[in-house]
C-alpha positions as CSV (number, residue, x, y, z in Angstrom):
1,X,0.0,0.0,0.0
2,X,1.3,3.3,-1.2
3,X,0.1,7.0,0.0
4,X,1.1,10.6,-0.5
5,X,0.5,13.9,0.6
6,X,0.1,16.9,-1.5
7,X,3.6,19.1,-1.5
8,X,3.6,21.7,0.7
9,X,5.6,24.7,1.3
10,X,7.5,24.9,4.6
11,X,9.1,28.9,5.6
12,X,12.1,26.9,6.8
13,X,15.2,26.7,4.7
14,X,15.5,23.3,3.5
15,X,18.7,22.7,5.5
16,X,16.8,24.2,8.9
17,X,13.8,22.1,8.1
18,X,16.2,18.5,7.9
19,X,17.9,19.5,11.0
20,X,14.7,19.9,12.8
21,X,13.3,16.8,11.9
22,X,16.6,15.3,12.9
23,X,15.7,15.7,16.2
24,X,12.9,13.8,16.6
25,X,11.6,15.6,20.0
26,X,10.5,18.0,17.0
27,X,7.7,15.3,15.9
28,X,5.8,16.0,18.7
29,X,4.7,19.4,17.4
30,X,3.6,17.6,14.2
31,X,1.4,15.1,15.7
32,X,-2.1,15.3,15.6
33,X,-4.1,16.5,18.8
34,X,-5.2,13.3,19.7
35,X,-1.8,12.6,20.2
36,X,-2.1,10.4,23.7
37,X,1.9,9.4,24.0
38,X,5.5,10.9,22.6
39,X,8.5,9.5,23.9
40,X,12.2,9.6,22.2
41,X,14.6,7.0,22.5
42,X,18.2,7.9,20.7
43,X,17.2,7.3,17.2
44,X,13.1,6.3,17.2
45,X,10.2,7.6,18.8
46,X,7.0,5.9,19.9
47,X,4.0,7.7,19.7
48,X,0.4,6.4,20.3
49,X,-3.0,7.9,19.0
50,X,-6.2,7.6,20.7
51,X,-8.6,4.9,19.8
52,X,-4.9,3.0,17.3
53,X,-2.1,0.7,19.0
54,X,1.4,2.5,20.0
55,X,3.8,2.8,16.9
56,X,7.7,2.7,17.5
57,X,9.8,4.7,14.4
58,X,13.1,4.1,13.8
59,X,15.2,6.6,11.6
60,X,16.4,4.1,8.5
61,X,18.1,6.9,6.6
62,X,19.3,10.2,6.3
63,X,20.2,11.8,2.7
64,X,21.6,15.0,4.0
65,X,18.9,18.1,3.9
66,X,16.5,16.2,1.3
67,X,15.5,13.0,2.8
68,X,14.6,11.1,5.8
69,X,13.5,7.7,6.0
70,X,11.6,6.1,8.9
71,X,10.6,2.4,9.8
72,X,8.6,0.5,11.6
73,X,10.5,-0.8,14.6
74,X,8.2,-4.1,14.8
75,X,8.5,-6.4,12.1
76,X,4.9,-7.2,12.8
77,X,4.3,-4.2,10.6
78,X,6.4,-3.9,7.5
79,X,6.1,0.1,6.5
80,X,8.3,2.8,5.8
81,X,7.4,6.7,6.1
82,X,9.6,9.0,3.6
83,X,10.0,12.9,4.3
84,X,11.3,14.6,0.8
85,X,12.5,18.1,1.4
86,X,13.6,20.1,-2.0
87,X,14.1,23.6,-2.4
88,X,11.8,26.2,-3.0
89,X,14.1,29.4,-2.3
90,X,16.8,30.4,0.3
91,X,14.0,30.8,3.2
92,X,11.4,27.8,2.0
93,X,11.2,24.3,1.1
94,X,8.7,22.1,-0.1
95,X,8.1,18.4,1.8
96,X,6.1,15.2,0.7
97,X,5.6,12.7,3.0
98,X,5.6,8.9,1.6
99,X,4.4,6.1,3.0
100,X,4.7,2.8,2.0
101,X,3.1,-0.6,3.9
102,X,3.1,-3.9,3.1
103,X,0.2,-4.9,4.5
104,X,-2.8,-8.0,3.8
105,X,-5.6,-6.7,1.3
106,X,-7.6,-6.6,5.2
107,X,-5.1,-4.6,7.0
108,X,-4.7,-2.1,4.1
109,X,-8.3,-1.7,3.6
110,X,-8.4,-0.7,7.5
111,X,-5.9,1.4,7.9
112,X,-5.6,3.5,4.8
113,X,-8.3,6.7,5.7
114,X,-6.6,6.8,9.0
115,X,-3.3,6.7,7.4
116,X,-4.1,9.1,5.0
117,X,-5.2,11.4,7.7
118,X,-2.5,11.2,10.0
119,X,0.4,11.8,7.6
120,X,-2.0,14.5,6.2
121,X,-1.8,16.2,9.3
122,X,1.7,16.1,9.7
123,X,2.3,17.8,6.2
124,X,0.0,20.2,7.5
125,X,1.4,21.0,10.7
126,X,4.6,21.4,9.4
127,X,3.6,23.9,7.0
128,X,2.5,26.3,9.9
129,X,6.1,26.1,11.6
């Protein structure tokens, strides 16, 4: 299963918008408000949204200042969440988020509105930073 966001515009630089999403504390303030649980650990965070089981991300890769690549840290789940980041000017970027599941025809029929919705948000969220 494959989703996307629409691009948006971020009034970040696109080397200040990498670096804050390098530290993944930052995540927090992208997470939607029925955000229930954020905790860091080094490299992953878990976070946990009412009403949806905890989810553990690992950072996979780093492409300096275009890309970051998270994983699932369970290999229950089998997913990935990309974050492009290409410039738009000195002051602005422009991020996609990606995410890509390998999931049962079941699973992905269940999970693909809420899916859509959350990594919507954080695309929107981080175009208001």
């Amino acid at each position: 299963m494959n989703l996307e966001t629409k691009k948006s515009v971020i009034n970040k630089s696109q080397k200040d918008f990498f670096e804050y999403l390098t530290d993944l504390n930052n995540f927090e303030h992208l997470m939607p408000e029925n955000n229930t649980k954020f905790e860091v650990d080094g490299e992953s965070f878990i976070f946990g949204l009412k009403g949806m089981p905890e989810i553990r991300l690992v950072v996979k890769e780093k492409q300096e200042f275009n890309k970051i690549i998270l994983g699932a840290a369970s290999s229950k789940l089998d997913f990935s969440l990309t974050v492009n980041i290409d410039v738009v000017a000195e002051n602005s970027c422009e991020t996609q988020l990606l995410f890509e599941g390998d999931f049962n025809p079941m699973m992905a029929m269940m999970v693909k509105k809420p899916l859509q919705k959350f990594i919507d948000t954080l695309t929107e969220n981080a175009s208001k930073l």
